[in-house]
Each structure stands twice: as structure tokens, then as C-alpha cells.
C-alpha positions, 0 to 999 in steps of 0.5 A, a space after each residue: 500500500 502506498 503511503 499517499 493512499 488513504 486508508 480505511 480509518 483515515 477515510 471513516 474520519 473525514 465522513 464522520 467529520 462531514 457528517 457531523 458538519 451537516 448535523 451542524 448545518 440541518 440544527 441552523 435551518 431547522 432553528 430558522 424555520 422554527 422562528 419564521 414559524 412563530 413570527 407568523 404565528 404571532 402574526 396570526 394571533 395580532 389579527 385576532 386568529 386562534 392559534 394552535 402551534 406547530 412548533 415543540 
């Protein structure tokens, strides 16, 4: 095996690192849904509509 030749665990690193990136990324969108979600509730709730969120 040649040394620049990437090896099984050094390659399992890099995915699990990559993976770990995009959990990052998917909290950040999930975290910008949820505040425009209750913007528009409360937006909802200003006009005088009854409101039952969908946010946990």
C-alpha cells in the first residue's frame, strides 16, 4: 500500500467529520424555520386568529 493512499480509518474520519458538519448545518435551518414559524404565528394571533402551534 502506498503511503499517499488513504486508508480505511483515515477515510471513516473525514465522513464522520462531514457528517457531523451537516448535523451542524440541518440544527441552523431547522432553528430558522422554527422562528419564521412563530413570527407568523404571532402574526396570526395580532389579527385576532386562534392559534394552535406547530412548533415543540
Amino acid at each position: 500500500m502506498s503511503s499517499e493512499a488513504e486508508t480505511i480509518y483515515e477515510r471513516v474520519a473525514k465522513l464522520e467529520d462531514e457528517i457531523a458538519l451537516l448535523r451542524s448545518e440541518l440544527d441552523i435551518i431547522k432553528r430558522a424555520f422554527r422562528n419564521k414559524i412563530a413570527r407568523h404565528e404571532i402574526s396570526l394571533i395580532k389579527e385576532g386568529k386562534e392559534v394552535d402551534s406547530i412548533i415543540d
